[in-house]
C-alpha positions in Angstrom: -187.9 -12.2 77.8 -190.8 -11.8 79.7 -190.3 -10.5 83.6 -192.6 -10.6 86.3 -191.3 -8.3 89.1 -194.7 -7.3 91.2 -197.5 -9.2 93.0 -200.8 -7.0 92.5 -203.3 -6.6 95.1 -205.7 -9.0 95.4 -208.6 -5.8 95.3 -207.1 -5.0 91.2 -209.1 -5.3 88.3 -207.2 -6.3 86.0 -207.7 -9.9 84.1 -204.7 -12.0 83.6 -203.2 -12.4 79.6 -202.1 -16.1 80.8 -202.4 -18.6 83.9 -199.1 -19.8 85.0 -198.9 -23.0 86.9 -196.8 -24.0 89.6 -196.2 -26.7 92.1 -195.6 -25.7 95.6 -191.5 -25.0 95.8 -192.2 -23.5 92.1 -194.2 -21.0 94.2 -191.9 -20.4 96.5 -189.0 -19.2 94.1 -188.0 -15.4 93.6 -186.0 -15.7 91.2 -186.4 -18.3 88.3 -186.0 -18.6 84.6 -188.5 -21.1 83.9 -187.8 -23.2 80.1 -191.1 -22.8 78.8 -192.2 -19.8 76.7 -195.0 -17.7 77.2 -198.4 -17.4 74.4 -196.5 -14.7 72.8 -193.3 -16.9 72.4 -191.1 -14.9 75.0 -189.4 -16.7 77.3 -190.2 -16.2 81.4 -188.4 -15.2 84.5 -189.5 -14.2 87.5 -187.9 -11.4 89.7 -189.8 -10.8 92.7 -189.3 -9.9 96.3 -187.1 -11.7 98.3 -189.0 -13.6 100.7 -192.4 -13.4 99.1 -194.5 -16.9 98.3 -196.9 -17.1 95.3 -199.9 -18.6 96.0 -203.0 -19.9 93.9 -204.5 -16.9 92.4 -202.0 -14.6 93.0 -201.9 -11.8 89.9 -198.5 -10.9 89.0 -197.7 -8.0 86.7 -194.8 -7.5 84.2 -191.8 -5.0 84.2 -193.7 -3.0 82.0 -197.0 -3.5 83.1 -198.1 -4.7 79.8 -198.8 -8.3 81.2 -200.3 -10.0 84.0 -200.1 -13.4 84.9 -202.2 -15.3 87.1 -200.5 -18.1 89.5 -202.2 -21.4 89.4 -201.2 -24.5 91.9 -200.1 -27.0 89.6 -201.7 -30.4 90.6 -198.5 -32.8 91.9 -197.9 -35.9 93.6 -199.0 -35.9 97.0 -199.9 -37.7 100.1 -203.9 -37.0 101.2 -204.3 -37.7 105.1 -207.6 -38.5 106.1 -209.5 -40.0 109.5 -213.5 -40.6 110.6 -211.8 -39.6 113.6 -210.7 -35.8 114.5 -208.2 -36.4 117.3 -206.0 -39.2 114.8 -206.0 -36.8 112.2 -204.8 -33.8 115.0 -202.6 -36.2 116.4 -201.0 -37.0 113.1 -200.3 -33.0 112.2 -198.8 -32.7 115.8 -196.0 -35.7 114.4 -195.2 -34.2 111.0 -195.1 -30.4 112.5 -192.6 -32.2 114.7 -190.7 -33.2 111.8 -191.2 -29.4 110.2 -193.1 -31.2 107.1 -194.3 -28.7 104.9 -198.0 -29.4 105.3 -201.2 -28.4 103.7 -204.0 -28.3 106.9 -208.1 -28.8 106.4 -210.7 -29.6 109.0 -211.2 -32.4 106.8 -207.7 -33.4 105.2 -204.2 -33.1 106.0 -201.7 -33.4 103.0 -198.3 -33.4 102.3 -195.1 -34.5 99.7 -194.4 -38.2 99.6 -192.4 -39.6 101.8 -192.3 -43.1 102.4 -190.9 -43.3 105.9 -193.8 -40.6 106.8 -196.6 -42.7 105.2 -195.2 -45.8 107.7 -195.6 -43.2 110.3 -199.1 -41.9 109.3 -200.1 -45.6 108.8 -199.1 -46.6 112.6 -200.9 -43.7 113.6 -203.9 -45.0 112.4 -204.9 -42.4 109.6 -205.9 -42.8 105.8 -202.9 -42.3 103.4 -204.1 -42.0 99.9 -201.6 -41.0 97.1 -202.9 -38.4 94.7 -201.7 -36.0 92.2 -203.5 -32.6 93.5 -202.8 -29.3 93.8 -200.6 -28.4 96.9 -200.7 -25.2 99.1 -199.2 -25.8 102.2 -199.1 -23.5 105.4 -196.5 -21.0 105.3 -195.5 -20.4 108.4 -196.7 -18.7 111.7 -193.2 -16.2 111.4 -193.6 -15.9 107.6 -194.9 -12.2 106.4 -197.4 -12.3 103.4 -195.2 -9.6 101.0 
């Protein structure tokens, strides 16, 4: 069994053996046995830092420091937000912050998990919904640490 237990700086040198990738709540996750196996045939489980949120690019090295393993975001189903105008699209991250919507922000997209009472909302407001498979990193949080 393969065990990732540490997050490298983002300054090392080291190059990854394997890419793992993971949707958003994959990357969220501490502790996970995950049912695939690795290249080598090992299985994989993650034991990291309560608290801490993987994000894409994020090195992580092994128990024995033998491996490292670069995080990926998995592309997923999503919702892409988009509007000619800059005040809809502002207006439409003020409603779904309201509703404490885990959100991915741009200057030139908003996106977000399907929800099909939130795409009525989005529509009223007057915004481009567009479903999409794409990767997903979404803010984590103004009181959230980076570990």
């Amino acid at each position: 069994m393969l065990t990732l237990t540490q997050r490298l700086n983002s300054a090392t040198e080291l190059s990854a053996n394997f890419t793992l990738s993971l949707t958003a709540e994959e990357r969220t996750r501490t502790r996970y046995r995950f049912e695939f196996e690795t290249p080598e045939g090992q299985g994989l489980y993650l034991r990291l830092p309560r608290g801490m949120i993987l994000n894409d690019g994020d090195l992580l090295q092994s128990e024995t420091g033998e491996i490292v393993v670069q995080i990926a975001a998995k592309p997923e189903p999503v919702l892409t937000v988009t509007s000619p105008h800059p005040l809809n699209l502002l207006r439409a991250a003020y409603h779904l912050g309201n509703r404490h919507v885990p959100l991915e922000v741009t200057p030139h997209y908003l996106r977000l998990s399907p929800d099909s009472v939130l795409q009525a909302m989005l529509n009223q407001l007057g915004v481009d919904v567009k479903p999409e498979i794409a990767p997903f990193q979404p803010e984590i949080g103004a009181y959230h640490h980076h570990s």
